[in-house]
MARTI-826460 format. One record per residue: x, y, z of N, C-alpha, C in turn. Coordinates in steps of 0.1 Angstrom, whole numbers, padded with zeros to 4 digits, always signed. Each point is the difference from the previous one (the first is absolute). Example, Ala and Ser with C-alpha at 12.3 -4.5 7.8 and 13.67 -1.06 7.14 Angstrom:
# MARTI-826460
+0132-0057+0078-0009+0012+0000+0009+0012+0000/-0004+0011-0007+0009+0011+0000-0008+0011+0008/
END
This chain:
# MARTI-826460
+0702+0142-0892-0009-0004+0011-0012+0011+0000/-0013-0003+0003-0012+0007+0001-0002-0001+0013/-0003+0007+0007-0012+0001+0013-0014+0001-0006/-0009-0010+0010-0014+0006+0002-0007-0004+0014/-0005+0011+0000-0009+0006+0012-0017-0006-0001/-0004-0003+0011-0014+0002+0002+0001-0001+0017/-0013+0009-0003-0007+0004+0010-0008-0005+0009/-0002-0001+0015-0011-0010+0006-0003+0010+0012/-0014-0002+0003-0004+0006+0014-0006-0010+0003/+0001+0004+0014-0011-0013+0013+0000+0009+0010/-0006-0006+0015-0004+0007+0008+0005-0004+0013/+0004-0001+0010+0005-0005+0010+0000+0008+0013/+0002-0003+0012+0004+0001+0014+0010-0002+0005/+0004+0004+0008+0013-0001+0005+0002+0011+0018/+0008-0012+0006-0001+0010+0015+0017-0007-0003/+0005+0010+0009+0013-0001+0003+0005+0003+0014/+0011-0011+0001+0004-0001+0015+0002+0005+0006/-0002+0008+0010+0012+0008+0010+0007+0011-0011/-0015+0008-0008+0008+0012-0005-0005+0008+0007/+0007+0016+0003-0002+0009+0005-0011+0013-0005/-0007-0003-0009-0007+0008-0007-0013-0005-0002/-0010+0007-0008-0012+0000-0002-0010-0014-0004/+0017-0010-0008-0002-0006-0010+0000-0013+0010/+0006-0001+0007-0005-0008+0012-0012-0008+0004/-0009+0009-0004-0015-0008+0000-0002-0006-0015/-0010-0005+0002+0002-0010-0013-0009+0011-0011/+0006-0004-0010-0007+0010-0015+0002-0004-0012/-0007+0001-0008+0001-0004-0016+0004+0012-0004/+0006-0012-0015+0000+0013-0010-0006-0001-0020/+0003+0002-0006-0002-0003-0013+0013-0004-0007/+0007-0007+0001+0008-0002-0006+0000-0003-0017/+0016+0007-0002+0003+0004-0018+0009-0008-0003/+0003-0011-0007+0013-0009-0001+0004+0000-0012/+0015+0005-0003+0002-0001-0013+0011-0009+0000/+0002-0006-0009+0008-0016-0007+0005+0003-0009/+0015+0000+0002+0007+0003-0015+0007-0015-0001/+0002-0007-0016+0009-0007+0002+0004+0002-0011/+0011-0005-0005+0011-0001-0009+0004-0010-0010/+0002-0002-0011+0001-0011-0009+0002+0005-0014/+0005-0011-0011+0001+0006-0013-0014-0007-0006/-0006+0007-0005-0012-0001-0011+0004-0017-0007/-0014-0005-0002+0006-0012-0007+0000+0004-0010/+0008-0011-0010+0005+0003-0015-0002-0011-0007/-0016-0005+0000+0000-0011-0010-0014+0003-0002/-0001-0006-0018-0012+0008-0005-0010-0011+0005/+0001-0012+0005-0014-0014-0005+0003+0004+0017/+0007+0007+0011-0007-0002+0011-0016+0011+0008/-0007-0003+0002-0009+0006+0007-0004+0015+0004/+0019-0001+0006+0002+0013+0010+0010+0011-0009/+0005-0009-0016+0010+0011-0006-0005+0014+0002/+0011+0006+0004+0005+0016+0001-0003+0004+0018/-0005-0007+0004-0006-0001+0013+0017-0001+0012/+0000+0005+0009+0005-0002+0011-0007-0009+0009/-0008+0001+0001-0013-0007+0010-0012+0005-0003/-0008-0014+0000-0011+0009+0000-0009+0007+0013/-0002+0010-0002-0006+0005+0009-0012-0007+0013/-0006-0009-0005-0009-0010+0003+0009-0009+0010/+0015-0006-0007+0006-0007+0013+0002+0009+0011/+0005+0012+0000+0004+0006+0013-0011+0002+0006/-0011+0000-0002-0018+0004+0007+0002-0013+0007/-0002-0011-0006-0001-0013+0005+0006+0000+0014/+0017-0002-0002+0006+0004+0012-0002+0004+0007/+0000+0012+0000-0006+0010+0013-0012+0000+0005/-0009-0009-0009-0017-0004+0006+0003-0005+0009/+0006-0012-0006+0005-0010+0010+0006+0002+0014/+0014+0004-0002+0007+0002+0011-0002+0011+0007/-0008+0013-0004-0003+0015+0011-0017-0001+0004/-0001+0002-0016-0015+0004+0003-0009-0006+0005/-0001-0018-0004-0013-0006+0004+0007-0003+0015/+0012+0006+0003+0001-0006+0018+0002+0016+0006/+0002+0009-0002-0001+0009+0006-0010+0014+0001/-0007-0003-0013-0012+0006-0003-0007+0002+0012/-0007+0010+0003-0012+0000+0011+0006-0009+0013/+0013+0001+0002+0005-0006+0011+0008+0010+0009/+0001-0005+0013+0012+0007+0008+0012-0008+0006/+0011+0008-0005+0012-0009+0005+0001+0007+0015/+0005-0012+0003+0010+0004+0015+0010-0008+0003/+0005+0006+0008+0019-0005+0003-0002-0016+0006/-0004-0012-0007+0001-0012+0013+0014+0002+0007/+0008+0004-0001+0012-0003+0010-0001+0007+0012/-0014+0007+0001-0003+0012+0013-0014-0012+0006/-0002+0011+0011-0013+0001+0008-0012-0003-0011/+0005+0006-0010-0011+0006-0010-0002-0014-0009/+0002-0009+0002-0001-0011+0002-0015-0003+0000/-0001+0002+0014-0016-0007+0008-0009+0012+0001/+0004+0014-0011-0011+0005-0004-0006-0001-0018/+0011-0008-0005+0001-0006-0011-0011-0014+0000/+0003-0006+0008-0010-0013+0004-0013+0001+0006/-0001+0013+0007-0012+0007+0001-0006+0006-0011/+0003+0002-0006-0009+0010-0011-0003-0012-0009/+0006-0010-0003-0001-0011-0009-0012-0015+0006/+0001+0004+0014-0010-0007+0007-0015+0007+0001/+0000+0008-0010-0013+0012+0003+0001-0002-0021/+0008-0006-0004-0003+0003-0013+0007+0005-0013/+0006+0008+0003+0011+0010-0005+0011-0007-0004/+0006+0004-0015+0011-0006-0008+0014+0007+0008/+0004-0009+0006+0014+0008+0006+0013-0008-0002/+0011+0012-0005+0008-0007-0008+0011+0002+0012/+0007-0012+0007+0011-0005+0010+0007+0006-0009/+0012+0008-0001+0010+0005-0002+0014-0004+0010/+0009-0004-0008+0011-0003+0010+0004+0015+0000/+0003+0009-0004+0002+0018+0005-0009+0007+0005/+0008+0013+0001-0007+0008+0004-0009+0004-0011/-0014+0004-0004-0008+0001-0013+0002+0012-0005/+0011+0011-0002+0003+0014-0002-0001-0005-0017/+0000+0013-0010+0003+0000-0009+0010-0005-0008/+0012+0001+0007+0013-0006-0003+0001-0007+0000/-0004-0013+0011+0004-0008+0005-0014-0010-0013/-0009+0006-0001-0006-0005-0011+0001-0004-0014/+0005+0010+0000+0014-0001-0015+0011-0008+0001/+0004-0008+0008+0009-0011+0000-0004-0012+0000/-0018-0003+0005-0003-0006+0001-0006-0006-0016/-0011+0013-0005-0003-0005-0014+0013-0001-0008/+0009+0004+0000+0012+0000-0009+0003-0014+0001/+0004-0003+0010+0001-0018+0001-0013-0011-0003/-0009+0011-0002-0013-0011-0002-0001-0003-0014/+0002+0013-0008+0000+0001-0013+0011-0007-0010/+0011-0001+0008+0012-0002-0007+0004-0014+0001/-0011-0008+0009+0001-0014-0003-0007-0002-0009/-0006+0003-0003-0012-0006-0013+0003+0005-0017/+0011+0009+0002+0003+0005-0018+0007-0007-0003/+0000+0000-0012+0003-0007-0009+0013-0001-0001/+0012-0003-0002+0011+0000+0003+0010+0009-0014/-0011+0005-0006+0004+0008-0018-0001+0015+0011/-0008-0002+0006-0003+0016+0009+0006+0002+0009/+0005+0013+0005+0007+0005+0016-0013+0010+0006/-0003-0002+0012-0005+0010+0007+0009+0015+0004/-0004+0006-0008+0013+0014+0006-0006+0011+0002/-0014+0003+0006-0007+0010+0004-0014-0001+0007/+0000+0007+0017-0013-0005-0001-0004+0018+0010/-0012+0006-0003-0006+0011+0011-0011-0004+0004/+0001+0004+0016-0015+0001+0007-0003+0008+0004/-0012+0007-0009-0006+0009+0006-0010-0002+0016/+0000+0004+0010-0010+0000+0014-0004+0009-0001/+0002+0015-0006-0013+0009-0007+0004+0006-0009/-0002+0009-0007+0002+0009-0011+0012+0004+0003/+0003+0009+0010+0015+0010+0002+0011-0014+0011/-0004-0011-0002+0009-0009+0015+0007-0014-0012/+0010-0001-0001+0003-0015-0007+0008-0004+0002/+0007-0011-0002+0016-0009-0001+0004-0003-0012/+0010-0001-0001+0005-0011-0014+0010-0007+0005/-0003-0016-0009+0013-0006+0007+0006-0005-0019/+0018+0003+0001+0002-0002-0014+0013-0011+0004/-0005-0011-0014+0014-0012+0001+0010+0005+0002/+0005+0012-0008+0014+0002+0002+0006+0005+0014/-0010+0001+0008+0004+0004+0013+0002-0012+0009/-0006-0010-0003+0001-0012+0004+0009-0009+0000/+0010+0004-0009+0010-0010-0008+0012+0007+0010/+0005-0017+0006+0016+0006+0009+0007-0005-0009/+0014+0009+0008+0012-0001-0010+0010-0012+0007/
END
């Protein structure tokens, strides 16, 4: 089995509910997304993709799709809060705002693309690594094997 990685940045907002800190008010960041997945290399010479695990170009696709062209230059907020009808406000003024059934923390974002991503592979591939950077020194990782109950 091979892993490969690529790399994605976008930009986003984010206020969060009833936290106690700074982060409270609403703020972007630059986000750093890295995608690992897992698979054996194909092994046939008349196919396309021989020696290839994936090509790199599918996993871009994906994540255009499912992160970036919807959360790009957007702000999430918690619809299960208040933050709701300041979500519908900002969107009635113009602004790409992404309803979130969570709270929009880093974490809780990493569960979210993990499931966004992992409907759409290919079924030759496992999703088994993902980090988010929210700045240079701040990240999460979420990994399949932590995922898997016994």
């Amino acid at each position: 089995m091979i892993r490969i990685t690529k790399i994605f940045t976008f930009e986003s907002a984010h206020v969060l509910h009833n936290y106690d800190g700074k982060c409270k008010n609403m703020h972007g960041h630059s986000y750093k997304l890295f995608v690992t997945v897992k698979g054996a290399p194909i092994a046939d010479p008349s196919h396309p993709k021989n020696g290839m695990v994936v090509d790199f170009s599918d996993i871009k696709k994906i994540v255009q799709e499912e992160i970036i062209s919807q959360w790009d230059h957007g702000v999430l907020v918690n619809a299960t809060t208040e933050h709701k009808k300041l979500g519908q406000s900002l969107e009635l003024q113009g602004h790409n705002v992404i309803f979130a059934p969570f709270q929009p923390t880093c974490e809780m974002m990493l569960y979210a693309i993990a499931e966004k991503i992992s409907r759409r592979l290919d079924p030759s591939l496992e999703l088994v690594y993902l980090k988010l950077h929210e700045t240079e020194n701040s990240y999460g990782e979420w990994f399949a094997s932590d995922q898997k109950t016994n």
